[in-house]
Backbone as ProteinMPNN parsed JSONL, in Angstrom:
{"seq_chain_A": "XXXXXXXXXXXXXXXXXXXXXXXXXXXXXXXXXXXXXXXXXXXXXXXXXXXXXXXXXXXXXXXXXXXXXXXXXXXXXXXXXXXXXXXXXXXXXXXXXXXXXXXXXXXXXXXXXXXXX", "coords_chain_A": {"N_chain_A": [[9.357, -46.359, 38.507], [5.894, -45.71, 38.753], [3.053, -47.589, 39.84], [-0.053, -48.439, 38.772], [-3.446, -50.066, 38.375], [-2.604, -53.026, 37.242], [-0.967, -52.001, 34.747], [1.694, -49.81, 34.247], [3.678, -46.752, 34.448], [5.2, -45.322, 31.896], [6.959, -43.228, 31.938], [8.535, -41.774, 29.967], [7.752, -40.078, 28.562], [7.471, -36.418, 28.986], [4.779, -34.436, 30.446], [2.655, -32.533, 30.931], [-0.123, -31.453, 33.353], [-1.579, -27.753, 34.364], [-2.751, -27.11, 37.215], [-5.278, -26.23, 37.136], [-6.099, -27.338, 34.849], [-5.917, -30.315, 35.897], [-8.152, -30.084, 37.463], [-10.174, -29.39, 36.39], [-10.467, -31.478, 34.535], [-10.751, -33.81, 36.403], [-13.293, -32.729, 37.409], [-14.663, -33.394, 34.953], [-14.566, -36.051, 34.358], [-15.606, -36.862, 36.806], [-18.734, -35.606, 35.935], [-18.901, -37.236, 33.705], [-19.127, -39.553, 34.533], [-16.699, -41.269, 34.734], [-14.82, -41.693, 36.887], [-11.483, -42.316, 37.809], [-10.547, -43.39, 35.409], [-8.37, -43.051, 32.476], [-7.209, -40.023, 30.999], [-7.307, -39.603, 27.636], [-4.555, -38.5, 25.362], [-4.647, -37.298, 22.301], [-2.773, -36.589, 19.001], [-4.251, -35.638, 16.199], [-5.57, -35.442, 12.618], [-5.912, -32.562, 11.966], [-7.779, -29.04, 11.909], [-6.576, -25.466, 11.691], [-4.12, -25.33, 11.339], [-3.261, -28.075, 10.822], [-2.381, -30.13, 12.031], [-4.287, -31.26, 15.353], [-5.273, -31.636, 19.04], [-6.913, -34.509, 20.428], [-8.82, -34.967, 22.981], [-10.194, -37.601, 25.395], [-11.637, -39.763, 27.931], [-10.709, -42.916, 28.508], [-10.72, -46.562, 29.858], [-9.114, -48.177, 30.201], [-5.118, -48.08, 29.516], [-4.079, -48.871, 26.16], [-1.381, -51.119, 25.247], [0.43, -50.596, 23.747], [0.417, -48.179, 24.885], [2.625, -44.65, 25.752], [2.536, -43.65, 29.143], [1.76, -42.141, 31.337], [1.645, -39.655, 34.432], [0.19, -36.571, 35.74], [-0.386, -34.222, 38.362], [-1.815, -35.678, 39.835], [-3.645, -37.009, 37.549], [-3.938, -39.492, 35.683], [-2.289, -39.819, 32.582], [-2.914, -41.115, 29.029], [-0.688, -42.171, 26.448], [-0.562, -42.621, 22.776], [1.584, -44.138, 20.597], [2.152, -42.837, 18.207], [1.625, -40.379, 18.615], [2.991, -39.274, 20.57], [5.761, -38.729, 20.587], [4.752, -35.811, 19.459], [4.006, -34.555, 21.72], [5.706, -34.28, 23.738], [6.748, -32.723, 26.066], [4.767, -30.58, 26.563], [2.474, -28.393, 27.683], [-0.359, -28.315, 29.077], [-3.107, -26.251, 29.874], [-5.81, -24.798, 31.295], [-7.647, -22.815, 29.374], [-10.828, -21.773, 29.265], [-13.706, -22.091, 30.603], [-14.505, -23.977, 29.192], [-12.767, -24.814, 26.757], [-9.325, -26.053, 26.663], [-5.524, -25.296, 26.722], [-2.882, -25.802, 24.772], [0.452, -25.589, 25.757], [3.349, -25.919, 23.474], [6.346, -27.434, 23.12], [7.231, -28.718, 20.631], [5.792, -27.47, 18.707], [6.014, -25.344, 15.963], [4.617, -23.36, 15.13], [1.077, -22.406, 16.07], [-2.655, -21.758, 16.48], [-4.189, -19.311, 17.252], [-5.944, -19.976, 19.221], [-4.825, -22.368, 20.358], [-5.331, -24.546, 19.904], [-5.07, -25.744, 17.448], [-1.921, -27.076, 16.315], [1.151, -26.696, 14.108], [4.558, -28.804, 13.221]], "CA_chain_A": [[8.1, -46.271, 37.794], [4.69, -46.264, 39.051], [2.146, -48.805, 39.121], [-1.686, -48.842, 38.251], [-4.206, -51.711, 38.078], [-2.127, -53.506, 35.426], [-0.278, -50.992, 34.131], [3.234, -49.208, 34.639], [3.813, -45.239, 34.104], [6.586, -45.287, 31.086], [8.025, -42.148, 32.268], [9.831, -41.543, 29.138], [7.697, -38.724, 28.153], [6.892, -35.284, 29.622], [2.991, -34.391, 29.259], [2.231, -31.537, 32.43], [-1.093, -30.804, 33.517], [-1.442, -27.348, 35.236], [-3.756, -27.225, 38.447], [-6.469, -25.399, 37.068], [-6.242, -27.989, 33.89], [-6.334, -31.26, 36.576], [-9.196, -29.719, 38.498], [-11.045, -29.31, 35.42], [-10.135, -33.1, 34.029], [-11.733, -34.14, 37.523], [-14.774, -32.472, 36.794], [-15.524, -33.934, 33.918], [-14.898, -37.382, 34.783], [-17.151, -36.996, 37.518], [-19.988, -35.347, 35.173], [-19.107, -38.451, 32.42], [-19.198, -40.428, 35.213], [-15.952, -42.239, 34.831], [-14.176, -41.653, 37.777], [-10.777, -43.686, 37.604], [-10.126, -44.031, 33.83], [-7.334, -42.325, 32.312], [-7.039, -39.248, 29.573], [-6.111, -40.293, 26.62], [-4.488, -37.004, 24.89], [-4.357, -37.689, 20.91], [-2.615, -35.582, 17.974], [-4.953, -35.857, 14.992], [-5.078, -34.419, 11.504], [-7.129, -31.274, 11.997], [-7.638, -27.837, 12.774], [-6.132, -24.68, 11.116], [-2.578, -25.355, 11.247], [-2.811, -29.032, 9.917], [-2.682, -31.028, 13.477], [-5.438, -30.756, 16.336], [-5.227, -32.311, 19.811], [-8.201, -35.025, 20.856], [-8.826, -35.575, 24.811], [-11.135, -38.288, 25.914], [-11.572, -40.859, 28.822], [-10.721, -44.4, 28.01], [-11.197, -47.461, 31.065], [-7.753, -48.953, 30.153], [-4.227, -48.166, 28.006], [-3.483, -49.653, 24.773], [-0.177, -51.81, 25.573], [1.639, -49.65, 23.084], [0.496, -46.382, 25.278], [2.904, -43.718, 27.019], [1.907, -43.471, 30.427], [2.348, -40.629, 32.56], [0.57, -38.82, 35.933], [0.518, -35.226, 36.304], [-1.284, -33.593, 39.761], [-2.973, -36.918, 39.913], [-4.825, -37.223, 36.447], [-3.281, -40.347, 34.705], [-2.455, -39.876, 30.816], [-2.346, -42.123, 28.217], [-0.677, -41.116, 24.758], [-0.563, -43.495, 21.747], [3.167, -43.976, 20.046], [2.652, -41.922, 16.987], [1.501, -38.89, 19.663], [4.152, -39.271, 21.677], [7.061, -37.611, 20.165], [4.486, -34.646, 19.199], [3.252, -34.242, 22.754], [6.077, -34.46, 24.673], [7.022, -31.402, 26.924], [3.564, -29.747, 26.439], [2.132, -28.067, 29.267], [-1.858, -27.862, 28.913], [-3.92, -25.035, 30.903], [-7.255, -24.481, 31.093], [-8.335, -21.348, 28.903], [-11.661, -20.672, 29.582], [-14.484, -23.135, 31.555], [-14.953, -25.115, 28.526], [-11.482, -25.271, 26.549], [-8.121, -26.425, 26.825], [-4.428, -24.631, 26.103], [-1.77, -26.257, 24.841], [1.839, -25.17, 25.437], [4.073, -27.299, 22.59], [7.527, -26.68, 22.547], [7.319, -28.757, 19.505], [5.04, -26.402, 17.838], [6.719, -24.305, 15.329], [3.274, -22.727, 14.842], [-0.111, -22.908, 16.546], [-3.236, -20.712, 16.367], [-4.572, -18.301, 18.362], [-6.603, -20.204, 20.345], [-3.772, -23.178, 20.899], [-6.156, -25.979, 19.816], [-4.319, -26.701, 16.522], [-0.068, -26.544, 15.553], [2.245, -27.181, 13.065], [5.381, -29.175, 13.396]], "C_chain_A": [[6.951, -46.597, 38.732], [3.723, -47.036, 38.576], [0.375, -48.557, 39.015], [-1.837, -49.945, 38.497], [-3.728, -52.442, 36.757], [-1.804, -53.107, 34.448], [0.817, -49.583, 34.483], [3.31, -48.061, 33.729], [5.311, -46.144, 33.504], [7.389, -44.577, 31.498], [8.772, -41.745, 31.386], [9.214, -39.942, 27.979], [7.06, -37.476, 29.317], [5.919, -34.562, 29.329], [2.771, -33.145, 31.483], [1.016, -30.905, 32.274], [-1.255, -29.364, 34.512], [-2.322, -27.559, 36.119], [-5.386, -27.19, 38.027], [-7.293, -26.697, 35.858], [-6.872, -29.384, 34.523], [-7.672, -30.86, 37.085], [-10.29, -29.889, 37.094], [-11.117, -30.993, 34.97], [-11.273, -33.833, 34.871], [-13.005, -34.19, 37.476], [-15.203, -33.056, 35.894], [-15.519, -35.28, 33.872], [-16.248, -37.608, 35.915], [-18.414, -36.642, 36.712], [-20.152, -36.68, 34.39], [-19.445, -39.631, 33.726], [-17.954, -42.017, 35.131], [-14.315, -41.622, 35.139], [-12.886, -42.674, 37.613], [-9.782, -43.569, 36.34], [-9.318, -42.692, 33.624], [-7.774, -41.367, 31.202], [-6.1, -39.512, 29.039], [-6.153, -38.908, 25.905], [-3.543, -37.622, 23.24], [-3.658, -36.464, 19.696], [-3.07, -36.333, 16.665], [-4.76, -35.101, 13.956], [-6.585, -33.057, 11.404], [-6.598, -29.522, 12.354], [-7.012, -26.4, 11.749], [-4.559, -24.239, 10.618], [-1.623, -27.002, 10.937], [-2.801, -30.399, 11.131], [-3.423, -30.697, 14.366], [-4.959, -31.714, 17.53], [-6.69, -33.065, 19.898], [-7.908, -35.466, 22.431], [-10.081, -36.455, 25.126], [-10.269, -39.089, 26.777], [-11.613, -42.245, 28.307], [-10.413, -45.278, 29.472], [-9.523, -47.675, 31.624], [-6.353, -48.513, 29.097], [-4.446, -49.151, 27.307], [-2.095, -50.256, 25.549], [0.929, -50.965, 25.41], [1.513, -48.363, 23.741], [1.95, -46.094, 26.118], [2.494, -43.853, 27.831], [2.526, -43.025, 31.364], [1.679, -40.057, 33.345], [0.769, -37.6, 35.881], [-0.955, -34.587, 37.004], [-2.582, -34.641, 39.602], [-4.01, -37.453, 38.935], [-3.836, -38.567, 36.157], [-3.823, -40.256, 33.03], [-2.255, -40.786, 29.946], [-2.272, -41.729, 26.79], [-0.143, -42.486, 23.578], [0.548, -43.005, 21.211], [3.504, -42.773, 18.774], [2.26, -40.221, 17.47], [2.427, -38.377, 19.804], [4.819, -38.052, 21.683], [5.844, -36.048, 19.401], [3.816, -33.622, 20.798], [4.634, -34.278, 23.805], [6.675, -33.246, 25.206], [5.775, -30.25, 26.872], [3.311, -29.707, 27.679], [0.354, -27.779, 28.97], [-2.483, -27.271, 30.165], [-5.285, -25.286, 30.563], [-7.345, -23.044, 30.775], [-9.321, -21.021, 29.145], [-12.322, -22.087, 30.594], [-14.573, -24.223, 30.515], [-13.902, -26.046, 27.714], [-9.949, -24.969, 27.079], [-6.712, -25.432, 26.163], [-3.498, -25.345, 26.273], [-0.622, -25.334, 24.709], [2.564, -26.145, 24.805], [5.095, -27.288, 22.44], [7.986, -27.109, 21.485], [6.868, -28.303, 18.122], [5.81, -25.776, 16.978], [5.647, -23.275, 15.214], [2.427, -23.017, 15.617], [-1.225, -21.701, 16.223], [-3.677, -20.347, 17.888], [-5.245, -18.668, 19.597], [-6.077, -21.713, 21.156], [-4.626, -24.795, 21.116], [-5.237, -26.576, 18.325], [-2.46, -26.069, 16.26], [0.24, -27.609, 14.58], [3.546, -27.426, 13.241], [6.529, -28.939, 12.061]], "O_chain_A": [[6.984, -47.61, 39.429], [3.446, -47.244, 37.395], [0.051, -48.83, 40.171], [-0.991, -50.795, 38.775], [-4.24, -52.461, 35.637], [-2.119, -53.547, 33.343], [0.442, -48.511, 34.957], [3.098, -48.16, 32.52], [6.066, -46.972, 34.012], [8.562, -44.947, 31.562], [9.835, -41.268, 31.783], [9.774, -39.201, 27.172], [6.328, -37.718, 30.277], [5.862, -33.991, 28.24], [2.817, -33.353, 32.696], [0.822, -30.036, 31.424], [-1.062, -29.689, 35.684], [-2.964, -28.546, 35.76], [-6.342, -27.852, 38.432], [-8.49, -26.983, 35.853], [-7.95, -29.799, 34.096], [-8.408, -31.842, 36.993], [-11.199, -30.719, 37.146], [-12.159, -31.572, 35.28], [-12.318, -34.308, 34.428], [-13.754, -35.167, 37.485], [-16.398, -33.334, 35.991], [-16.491, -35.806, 33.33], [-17.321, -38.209, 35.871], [-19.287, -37.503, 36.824], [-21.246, -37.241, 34.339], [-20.164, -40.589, 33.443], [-18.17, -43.211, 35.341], [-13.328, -41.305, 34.475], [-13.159, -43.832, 37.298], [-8.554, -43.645, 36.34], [-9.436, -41.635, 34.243], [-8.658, -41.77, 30.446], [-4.901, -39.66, 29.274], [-7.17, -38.229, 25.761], [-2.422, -38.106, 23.079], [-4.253, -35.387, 19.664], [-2.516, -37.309, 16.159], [-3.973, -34.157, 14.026], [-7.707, -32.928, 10.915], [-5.571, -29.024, 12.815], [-7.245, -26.776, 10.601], [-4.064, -23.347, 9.929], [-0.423, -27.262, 10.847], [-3.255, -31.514, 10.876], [-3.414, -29.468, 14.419], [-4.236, -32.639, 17.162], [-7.661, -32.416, 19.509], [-6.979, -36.137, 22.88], [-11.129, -35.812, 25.08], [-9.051, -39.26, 26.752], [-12.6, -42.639, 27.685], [-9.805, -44.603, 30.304], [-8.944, -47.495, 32.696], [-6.552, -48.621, 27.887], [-4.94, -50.209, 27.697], [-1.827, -49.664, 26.595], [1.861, -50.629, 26.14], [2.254, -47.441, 23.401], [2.423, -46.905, 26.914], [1.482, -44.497, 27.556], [3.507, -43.361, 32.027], [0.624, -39.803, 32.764], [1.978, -37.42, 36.027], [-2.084, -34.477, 36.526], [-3.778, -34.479, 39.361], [-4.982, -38.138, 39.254], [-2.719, -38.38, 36.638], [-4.896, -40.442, 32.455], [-1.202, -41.4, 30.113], [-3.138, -41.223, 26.078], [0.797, -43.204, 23.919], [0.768, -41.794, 21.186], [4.516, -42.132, 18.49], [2.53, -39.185, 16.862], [2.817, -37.291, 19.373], [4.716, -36.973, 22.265], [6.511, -35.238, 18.757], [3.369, -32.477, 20.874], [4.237, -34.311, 24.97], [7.284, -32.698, 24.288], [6.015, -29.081, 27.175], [3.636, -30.478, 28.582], [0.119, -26.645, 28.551], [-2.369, -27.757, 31.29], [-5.707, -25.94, 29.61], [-7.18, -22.162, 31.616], [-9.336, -19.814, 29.387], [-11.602, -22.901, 31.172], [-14.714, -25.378, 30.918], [-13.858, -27.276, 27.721], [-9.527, -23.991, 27.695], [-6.927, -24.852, 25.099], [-3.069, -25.684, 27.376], [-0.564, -24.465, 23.839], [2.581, -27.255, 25.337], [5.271, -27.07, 21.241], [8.929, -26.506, 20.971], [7.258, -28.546, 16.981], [6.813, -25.571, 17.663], [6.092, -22.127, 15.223], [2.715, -24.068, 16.19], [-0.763, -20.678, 15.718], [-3.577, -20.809, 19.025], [-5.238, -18.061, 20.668], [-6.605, -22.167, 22.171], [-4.588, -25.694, 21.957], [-4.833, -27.736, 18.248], [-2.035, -24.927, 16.09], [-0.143, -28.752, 14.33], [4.144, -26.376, 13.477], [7.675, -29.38, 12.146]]}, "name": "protein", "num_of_chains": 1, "seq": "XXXXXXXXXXXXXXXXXXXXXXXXXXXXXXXXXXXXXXXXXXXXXXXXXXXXXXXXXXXXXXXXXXXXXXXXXXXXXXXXXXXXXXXXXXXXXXXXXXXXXXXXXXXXXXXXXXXXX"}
């Protein structure tokens, strides 16, 4: 396991950013101006198919987070995420949003912002 400032990658789930997706992540920490801090990648109740993803920057995990690296972003996913996020592959679709791949999806829409489990 890897280590952080006071905090140890779980490794017990699989969360893959592609290139294009990290590069983008980057960017926008630098614009928010918080270089460092991890994405936290949330499944909420939204969207057209009943679940939505949420992505923001947070300083520090929660205790109870996941914690996982992919192409150098560090993620942090809250327990009741977890098991809906795990083997997803997120892309960058256009300059502004995100694409999730879910293989827990049974459903998603068209534009791969909300699924159904």
């Amino acid at each position: 396991m890897a280590r952080g400032e006071g905090w140890e990658y779980t490794g017990g789930m699989q969360l893959t950013l592609t290139e294009r997706a990290a590069d983008a992540v980057r960017s926008r920490a630098r614009e928010a101006e918080v270089q460092g801090w991890l994405l936290r990648i949330a499944v909420v109740a939204g969207g057209c198919n009943g679940l939505t993803y949420d992505l923001y920057f947070v300083p520090e995990p929660s205790p109870q987070d996941e914690l996982a690296e992919s192409r150098g972003v560090r993620l942090a996913v809250d327990p009741s995420s977890a098991p809906f996020l795990d083997g997803t592959v997120i892309d960058l679709a256009d300059a502004r949003s995100f694409r999730f791949s879910n293989p827990r999806a049974r459903r998603s829409c068209s534009c791969g912002a909300s699924f159904e489990v």
